[in-house]
KEKENU-192566 format. One line per 4 residues: number of its first residue (from 1); their letters; for each residue x, y, z of N, C-alpha, C. Coordinates in Angstrom, 2 decimals. Layout:
residues N
NUM = a = X Y Z X Y Z X Y Z | ... $
END
This chain:
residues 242
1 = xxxx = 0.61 -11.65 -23.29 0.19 -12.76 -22.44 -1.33 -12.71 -22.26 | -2.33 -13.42 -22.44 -3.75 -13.91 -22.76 -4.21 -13.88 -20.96 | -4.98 -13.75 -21.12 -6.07 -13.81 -19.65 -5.63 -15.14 -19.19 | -6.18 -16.07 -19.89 -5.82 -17.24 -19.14 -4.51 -17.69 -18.47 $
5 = xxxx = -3.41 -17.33 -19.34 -2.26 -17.42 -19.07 -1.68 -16.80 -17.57 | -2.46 -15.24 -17.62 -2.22 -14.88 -16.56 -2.71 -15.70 -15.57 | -4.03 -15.71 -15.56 -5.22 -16.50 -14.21 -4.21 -17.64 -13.62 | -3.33 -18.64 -14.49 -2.93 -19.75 -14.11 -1.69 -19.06 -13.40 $
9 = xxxx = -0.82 -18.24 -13.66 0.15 -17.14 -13.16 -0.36 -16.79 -11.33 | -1.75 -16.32 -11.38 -2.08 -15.71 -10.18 -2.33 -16.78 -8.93 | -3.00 -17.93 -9.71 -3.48 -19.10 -9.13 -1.99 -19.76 -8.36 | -0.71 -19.79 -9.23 0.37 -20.31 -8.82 0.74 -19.17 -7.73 $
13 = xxxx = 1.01 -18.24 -8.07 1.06 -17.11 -6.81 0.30 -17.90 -5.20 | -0.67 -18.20 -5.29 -1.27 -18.66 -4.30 -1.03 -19.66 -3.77 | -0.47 -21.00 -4.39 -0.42 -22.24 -3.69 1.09 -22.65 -3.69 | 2.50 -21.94 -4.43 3.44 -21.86 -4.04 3.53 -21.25 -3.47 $
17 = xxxx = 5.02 -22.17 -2.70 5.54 -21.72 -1.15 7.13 -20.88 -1.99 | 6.75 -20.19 -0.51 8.09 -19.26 -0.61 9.12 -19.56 0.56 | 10.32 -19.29 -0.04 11.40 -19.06 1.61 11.53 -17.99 1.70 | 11.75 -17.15 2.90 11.87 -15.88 3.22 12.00 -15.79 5.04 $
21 = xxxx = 12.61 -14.63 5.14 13.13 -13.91 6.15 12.17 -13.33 6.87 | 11.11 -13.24 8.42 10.23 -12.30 8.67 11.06 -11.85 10.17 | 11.43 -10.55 10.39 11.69 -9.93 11.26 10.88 -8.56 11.56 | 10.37 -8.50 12.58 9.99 -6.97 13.10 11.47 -6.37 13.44 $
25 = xxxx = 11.36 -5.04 12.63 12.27 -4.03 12.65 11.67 -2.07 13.26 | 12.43 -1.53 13.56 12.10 -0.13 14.16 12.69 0.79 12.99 | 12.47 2.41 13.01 13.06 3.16 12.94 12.89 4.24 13.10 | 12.94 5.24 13.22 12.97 6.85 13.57 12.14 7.64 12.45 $
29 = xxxx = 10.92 7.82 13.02 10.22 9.22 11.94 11.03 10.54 11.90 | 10.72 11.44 11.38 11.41 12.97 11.06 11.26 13.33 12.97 | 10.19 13.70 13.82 9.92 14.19 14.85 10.32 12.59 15.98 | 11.11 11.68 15.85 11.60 10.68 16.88 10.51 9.70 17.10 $
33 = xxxx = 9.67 10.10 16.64 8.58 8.91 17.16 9.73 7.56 16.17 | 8.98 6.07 17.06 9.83 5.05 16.60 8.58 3.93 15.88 | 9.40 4.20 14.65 8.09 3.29 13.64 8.41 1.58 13.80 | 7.35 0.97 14.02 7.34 -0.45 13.97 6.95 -1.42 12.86 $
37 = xxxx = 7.68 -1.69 12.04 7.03 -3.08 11.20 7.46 -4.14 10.81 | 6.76 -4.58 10.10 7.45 -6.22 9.93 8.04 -6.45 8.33 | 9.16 -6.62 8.68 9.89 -6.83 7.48 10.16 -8.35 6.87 | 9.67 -8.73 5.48 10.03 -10.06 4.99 10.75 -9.45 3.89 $
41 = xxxx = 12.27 -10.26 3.70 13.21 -10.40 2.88 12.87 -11.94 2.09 | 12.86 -12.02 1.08 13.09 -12.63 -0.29 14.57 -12.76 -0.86 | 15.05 -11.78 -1.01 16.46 -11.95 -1.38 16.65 -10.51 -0.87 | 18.01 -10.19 -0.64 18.50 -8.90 -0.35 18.35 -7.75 -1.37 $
45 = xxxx = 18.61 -8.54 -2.74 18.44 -7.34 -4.02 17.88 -7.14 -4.43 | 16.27 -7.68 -4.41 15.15 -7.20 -4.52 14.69 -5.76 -4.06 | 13.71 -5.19 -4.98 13.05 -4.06 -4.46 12.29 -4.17 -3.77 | 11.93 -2.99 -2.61 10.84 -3.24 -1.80 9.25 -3.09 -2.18 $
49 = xxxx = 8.37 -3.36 -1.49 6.75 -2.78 -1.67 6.79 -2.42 0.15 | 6.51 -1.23 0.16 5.84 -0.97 1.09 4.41 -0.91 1.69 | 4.09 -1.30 2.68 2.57 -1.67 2.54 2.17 -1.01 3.90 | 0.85 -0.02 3.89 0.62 1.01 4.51 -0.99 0.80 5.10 $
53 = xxxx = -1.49 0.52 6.07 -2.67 0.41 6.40 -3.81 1.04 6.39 | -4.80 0.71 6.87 -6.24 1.76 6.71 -6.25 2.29 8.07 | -7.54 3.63 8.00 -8.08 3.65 9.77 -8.24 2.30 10.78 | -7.73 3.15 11.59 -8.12 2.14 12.90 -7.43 0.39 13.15 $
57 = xxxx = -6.49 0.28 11.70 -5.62 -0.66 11.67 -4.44 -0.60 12.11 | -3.61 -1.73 11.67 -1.80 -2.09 12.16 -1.54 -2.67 10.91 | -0.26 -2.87 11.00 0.61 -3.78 9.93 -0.39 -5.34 9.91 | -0.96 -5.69 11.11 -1.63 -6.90 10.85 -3.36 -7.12 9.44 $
61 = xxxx = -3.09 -5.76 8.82 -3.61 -5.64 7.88 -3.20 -6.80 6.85 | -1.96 -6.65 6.62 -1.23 -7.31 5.58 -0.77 -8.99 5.79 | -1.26 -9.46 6.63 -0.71 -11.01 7.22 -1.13 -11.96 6.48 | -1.88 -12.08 5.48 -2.33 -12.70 3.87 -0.84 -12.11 2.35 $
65 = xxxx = -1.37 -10.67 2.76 -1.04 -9.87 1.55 0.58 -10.12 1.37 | 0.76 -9.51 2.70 2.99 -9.59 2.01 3.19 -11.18 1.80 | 2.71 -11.81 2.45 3.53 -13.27 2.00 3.36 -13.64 0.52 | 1.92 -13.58 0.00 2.03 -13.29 -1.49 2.50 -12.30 -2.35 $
69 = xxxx = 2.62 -11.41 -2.27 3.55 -10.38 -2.67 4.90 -10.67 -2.56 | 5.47 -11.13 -1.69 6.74 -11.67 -1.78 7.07 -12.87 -3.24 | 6.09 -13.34 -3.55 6.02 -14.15 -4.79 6.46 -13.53 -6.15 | 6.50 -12.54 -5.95 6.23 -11.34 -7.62 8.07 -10.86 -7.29 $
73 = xxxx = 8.52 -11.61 -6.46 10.31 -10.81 -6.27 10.44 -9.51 -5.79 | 9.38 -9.18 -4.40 10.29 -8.19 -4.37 9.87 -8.51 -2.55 | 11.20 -7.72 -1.84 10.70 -7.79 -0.80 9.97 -6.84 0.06 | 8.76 -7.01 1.13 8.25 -6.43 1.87 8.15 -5.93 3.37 $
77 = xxxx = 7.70 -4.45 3.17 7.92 -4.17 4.60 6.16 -3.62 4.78 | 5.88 -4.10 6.24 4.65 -3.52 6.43 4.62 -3.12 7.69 | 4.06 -1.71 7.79 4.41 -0.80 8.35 2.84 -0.38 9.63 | 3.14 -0.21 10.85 2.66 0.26 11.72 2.86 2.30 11.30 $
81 = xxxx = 1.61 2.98 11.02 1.63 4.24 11.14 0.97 4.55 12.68 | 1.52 5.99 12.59 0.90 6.49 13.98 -0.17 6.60 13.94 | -1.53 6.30 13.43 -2.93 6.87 13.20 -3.49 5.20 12.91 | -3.75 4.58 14.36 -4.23 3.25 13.63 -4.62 2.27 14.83 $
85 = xxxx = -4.95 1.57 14.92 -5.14 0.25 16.33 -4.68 -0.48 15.90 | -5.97 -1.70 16.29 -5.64 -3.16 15.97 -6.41 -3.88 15.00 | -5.93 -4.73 14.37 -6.49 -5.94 13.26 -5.74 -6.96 13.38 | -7.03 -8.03 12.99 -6.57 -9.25 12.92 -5.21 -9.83 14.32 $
89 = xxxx = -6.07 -9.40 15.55 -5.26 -9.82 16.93 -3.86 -8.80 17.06 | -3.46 -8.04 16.19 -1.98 -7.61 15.62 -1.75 -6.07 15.82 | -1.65 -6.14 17.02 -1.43 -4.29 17.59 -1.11 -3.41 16.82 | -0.80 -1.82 16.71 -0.27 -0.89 16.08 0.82 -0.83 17.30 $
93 = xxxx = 1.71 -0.90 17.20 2.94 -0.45 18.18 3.46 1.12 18.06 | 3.64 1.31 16.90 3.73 2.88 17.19 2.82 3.41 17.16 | 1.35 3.41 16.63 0.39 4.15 17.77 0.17 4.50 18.51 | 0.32 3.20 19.35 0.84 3.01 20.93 1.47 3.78 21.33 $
97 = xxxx = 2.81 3.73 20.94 4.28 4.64 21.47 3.71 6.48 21.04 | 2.78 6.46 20.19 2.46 7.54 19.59 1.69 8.74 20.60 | 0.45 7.95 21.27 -0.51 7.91 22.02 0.08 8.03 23.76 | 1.30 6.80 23.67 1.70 7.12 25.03 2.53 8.55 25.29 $
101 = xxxx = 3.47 8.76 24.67 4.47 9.68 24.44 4.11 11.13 23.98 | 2.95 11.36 23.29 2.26 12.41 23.39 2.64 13.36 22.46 | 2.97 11.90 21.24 3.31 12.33 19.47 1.98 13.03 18.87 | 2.24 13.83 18.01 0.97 14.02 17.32 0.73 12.74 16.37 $
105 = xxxx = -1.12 12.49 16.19 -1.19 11.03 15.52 -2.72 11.32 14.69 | -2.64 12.68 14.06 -3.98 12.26 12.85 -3.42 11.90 11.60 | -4.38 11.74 10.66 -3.94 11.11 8.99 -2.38 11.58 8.70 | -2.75 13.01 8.50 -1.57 13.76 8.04 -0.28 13.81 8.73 $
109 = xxxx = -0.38 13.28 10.34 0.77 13.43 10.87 1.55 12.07 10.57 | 0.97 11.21 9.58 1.23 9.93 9.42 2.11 9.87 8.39 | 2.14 10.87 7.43 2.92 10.56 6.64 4.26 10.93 6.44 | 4.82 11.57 7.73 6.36 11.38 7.97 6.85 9.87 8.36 $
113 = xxxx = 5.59 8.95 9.07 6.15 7.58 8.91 6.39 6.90 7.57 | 5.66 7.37 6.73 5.90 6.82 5.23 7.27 6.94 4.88 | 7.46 8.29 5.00 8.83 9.14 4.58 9.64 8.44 5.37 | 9.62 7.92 6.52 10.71 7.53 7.08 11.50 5.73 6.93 $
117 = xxxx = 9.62 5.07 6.50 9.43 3.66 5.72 10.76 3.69 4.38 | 10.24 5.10 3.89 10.77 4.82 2.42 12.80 4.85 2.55 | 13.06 6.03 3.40 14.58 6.03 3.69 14.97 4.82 4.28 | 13.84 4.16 5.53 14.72 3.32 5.55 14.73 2.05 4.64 $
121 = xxxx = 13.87 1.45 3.99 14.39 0.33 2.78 15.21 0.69 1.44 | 14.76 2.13 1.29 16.06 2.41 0.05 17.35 2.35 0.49 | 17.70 2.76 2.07 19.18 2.52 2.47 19.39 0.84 2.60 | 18.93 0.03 2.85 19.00 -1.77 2.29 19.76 -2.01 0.91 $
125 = xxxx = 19.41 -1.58 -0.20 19.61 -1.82 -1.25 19.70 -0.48 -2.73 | 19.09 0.67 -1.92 19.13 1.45 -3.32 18.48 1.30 -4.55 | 17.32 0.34 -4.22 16.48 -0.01 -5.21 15.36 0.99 -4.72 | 14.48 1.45 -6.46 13.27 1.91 -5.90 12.04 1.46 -5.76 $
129 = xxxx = 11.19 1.80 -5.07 10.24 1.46 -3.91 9.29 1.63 -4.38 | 8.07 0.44 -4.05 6.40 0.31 -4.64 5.94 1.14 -3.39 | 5.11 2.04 -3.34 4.55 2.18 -2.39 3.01 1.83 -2.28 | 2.29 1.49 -1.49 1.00 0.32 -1.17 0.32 1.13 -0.30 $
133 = xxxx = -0.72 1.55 -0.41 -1.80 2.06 0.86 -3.17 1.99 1.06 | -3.75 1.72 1.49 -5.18 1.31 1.90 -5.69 2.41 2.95 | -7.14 2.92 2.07 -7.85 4.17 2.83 -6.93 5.31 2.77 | -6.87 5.77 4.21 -6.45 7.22 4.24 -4.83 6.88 3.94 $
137 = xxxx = -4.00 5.94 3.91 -2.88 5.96 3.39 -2.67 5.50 2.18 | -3.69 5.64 1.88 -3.71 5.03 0.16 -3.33 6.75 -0.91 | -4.30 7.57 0.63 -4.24 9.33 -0.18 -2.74 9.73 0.19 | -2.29 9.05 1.33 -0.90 9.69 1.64 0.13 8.83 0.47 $
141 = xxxx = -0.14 8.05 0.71 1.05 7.32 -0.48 1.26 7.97 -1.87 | -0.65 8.50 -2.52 -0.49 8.88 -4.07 0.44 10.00 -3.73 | 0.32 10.95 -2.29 1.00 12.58 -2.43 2.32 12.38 -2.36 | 3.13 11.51 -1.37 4.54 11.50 -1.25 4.80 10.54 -2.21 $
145 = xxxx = 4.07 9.98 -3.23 4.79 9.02 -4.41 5.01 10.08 -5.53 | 4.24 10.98 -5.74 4.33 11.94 -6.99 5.62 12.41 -7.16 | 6.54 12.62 -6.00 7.95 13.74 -6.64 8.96 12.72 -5.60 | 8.98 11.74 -4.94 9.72 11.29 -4.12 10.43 10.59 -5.28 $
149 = xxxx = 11.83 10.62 -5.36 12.75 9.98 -6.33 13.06 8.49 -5.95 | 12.59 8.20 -4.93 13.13 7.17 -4.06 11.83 6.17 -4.86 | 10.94 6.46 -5.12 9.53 5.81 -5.71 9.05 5.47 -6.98 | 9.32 4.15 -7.59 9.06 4.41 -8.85 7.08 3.99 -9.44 $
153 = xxxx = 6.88 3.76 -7.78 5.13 3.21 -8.93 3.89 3.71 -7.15 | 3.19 3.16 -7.45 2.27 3.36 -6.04 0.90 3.11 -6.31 | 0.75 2.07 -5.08 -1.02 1.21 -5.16 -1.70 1.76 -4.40 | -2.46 2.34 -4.76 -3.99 3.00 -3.77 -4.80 1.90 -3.88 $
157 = xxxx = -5.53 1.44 -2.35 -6.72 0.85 -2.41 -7.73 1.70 -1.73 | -8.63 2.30 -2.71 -10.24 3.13 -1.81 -9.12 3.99 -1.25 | -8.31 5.55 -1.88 -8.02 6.11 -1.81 -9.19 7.39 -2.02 | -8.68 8.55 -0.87 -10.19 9.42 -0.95 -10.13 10.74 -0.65 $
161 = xxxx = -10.13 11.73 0.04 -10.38 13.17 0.28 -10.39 13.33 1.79 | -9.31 12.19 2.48 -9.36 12.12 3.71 -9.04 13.08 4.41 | -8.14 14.62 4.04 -7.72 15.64 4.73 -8.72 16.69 4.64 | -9.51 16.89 4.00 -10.23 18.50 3.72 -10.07 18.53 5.19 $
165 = xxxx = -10.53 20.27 5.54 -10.03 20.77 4.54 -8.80 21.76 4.34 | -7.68 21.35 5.18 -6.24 20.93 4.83 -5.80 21.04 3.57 | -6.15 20.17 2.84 -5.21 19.60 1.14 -6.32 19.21 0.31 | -6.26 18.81 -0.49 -7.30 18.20 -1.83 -6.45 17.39 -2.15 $
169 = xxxx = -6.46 16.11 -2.05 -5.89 14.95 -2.69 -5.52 15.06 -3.99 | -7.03 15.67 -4.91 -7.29 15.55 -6.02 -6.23 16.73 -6.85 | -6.18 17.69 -6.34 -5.34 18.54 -6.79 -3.97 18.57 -6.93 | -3.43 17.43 -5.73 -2.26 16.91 -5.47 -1.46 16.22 -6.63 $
173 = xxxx = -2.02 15.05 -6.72 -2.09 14.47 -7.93 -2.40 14.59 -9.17 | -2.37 15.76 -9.58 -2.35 16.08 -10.99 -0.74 16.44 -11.66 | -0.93 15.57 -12.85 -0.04 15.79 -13.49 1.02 14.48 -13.45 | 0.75 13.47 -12.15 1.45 12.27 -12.21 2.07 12.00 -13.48 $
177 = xxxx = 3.25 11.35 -12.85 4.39 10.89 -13.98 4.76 9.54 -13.68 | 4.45 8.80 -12.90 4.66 7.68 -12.55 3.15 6.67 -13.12 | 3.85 5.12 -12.38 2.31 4.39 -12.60 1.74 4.42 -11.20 | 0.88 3.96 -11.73 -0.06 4.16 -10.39 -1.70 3.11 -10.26 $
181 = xxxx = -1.76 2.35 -9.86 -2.86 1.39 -9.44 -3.55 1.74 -8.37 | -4.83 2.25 -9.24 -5.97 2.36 -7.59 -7.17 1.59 -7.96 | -7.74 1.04 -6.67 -8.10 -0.09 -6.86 -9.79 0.50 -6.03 | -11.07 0.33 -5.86 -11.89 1.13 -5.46 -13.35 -0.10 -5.26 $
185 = xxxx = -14.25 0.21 -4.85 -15.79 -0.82 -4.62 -16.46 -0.18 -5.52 | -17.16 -0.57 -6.26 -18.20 -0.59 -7.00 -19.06 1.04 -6.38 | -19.16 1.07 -4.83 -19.69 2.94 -4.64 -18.47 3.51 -4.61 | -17.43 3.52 -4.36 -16.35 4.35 -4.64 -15.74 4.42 -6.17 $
189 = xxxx = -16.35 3.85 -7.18 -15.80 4.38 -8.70 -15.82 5.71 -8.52 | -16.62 6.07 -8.56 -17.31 7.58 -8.94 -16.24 8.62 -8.15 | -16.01 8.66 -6.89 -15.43 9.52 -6.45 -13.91 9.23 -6.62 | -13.62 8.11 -7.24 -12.06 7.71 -6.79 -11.68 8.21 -8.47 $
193 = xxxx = -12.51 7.84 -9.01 -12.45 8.38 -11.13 -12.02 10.53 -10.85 | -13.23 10.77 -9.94 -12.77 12.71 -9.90 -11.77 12.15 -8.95 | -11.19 11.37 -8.43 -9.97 11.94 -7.25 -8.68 12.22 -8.53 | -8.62 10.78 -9.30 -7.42 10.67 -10.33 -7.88 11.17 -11.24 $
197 = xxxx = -8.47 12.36 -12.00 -9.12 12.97 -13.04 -7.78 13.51 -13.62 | -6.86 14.09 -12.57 -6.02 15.00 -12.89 -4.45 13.97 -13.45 | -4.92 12.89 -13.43 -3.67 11.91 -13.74 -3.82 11.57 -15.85 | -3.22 11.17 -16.20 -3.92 10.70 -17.48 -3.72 9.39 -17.37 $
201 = xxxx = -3.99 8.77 -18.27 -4.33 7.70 -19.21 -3.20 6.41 -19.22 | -1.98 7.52 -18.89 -0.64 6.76 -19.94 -0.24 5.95 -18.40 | -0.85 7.00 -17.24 0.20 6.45 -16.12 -0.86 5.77 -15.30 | -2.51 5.72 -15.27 -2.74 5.71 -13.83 -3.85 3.96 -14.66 $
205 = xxxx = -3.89 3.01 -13.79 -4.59 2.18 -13.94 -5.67 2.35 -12.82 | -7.09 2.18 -13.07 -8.41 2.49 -11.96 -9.17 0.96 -12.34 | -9.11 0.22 -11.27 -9.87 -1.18 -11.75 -11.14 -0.81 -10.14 | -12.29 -1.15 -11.03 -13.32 -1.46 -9.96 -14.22 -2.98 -10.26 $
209 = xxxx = -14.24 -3.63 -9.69 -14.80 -4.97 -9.91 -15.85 -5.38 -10.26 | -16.14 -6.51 -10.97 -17.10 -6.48 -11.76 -18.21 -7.86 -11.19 | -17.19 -8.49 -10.48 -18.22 -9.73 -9.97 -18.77 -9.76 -8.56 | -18.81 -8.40 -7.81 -19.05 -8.41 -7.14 -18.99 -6.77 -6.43 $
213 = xxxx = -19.51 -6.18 -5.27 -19.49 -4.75 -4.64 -17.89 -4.71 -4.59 | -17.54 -5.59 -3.95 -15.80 -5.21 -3.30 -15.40 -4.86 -2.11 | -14.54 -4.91 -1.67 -14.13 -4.48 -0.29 -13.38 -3.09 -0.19 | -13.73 -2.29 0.72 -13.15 -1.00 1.32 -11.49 -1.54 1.62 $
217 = xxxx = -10.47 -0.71 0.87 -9.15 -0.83 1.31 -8.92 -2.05 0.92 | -7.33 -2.59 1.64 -6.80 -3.48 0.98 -7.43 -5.17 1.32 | -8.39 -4.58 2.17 -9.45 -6.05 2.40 -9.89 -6.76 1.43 | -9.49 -5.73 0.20 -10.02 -6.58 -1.14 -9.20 -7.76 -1.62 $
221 = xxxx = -8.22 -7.82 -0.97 -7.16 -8.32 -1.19 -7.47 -9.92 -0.56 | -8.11 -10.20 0.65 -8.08 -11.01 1.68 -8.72 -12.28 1.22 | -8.85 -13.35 1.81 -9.60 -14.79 1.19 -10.75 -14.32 1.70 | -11.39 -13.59 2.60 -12.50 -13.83 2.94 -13.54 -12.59 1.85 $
225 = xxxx = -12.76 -12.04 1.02 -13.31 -10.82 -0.08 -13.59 -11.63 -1.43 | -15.32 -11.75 -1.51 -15.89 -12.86 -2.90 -14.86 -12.28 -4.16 | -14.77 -11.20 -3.69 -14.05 -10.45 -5.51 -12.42 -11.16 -5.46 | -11.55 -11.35 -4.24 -10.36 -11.24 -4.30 -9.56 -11.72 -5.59 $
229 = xxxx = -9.66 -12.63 -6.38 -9.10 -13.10 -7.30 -9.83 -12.43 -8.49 | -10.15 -11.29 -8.23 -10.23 -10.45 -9.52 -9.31 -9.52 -9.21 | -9.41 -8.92 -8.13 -8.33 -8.01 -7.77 -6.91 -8.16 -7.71 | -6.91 -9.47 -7.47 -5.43 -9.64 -7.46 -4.55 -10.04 -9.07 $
233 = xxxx = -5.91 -10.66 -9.89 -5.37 -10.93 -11.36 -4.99 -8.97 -11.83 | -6.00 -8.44 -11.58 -5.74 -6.94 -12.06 -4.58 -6.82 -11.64 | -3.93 -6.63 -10.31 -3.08 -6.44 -9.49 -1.92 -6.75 -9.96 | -1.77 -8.22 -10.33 -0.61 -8.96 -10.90 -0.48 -8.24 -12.79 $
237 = xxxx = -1.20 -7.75 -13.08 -1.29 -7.18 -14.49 -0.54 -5.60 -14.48 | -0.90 -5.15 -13.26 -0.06 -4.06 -13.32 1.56 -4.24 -12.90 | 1.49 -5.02 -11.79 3.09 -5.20 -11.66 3.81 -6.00 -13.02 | 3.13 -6.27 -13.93 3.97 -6.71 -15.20 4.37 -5.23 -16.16 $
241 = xx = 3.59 -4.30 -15.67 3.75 -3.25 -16.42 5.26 -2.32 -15.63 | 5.65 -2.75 -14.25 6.25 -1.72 -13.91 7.79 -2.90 -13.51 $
END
């Protein structure tokens, strides 16, 4: 399929309408905290994408992103982690509950909400799961996507070395067997190229943009990001691969 072919592909992504299902749903991390996000159904037998926020955000990260994503057939859940506020008017609720209740809530304690994201949409359907993360959950997504069976692909946006010095991202991820899309700004090539050094060739796609700096995290994604429709043609090029 030719560039152009695609472009007109991505362009339709955008100005068709979809029907779909949006409910906020809960569920239980490993330690009880109660995860909050918003779930859109497409069809029931679709696979999911999970979609995972940056610092200091909420699920209202994604209030552009899942509705188009829902276009590509699969359905989405976007997820409130414990380590996050507000965007775009759109609270973190389990932050909240995180903060009130007197959960632990840095990067790392975040990614039992992932783990708990992922059990609960594979129990829906038994299909396996995109996992999606922006910033510091972009590093948690590549670590629990590497051996989680439940996972067959995973999108980093401006994924980075958010734990030192704890873990090494970079070390984590070596040896990937899956695909994998990370997506980075024009100053983050450089460090995001040594983060996935340890991945090869066959599995990991690294797009950094060419018409412009780019946006930090999945902001690249947004109408108000000059690059967005480069990112998202890349974007749509990898989900043809998986």
């Amino acid at each position: 399929m030719n560039v152009l072919k695609i472009s007109i592909l991505v362009l339709l992504l955008f100005i068709t309408k979809t029907n779909f299902s949006q409910d906020i749903v809960t569920f239980k991390a490993k330690d009880g905290l109660t995860i909050t996000a918003n779930q859109y159904i497409m069809d029931s037998t679709y696979s999911f994408i999970l979609l995972f926020h940056q610092a200091g955000y909420s699920k209202g990260e994604y209030v552009e992103t899942a509705k188009k994503l829902l276009k590509l057939k699969y359905n989405v859940l976007a997820v409130d982690l414990r380590s996050g506020e507000t965007v775009n008017f759109i609270p973190n609720n389990t932050a909240l509950e995180a903060k009130t209740k007197g959960f632990k809530h840095n990067y790392l304690d975040a990614q039992q909400d992932i783990i708990a994201a992922i059990n609960y949409a594979f129990l829906i359907n038994n299909k396996p799961i995109v996992l999606f993360g922006s910033s510091y959950s972009a590093s948690l997504c590549l670590m629990e996507g590497k051996d989680n069976s439940k996972v067959k692909a995973v999108i980093a946006f401006s994924p980075g070395e958010y734990f030192e010095p704890q873990i090494e991202v970079q070390e984590k991820v070596v040896g990937y067997k899956k695909k994998v899309f990370v997506a980075a700004t024009q100053p983050e090539e450089k460090y995001v190229k040594i983060l996935m050094s340890g991945v090869t060739d066959k599995y990991k796609t690294v797009f950094i943009p060419k018409e412009g700096v780019g946006e930090h995290g999945s902001k690249a994604l947004w109408k108000t990001s000059e690059t967005q429709r480069e990112y998202w043609l890349n974007l749509f090029l990898f989900f043809k691969q998986i």
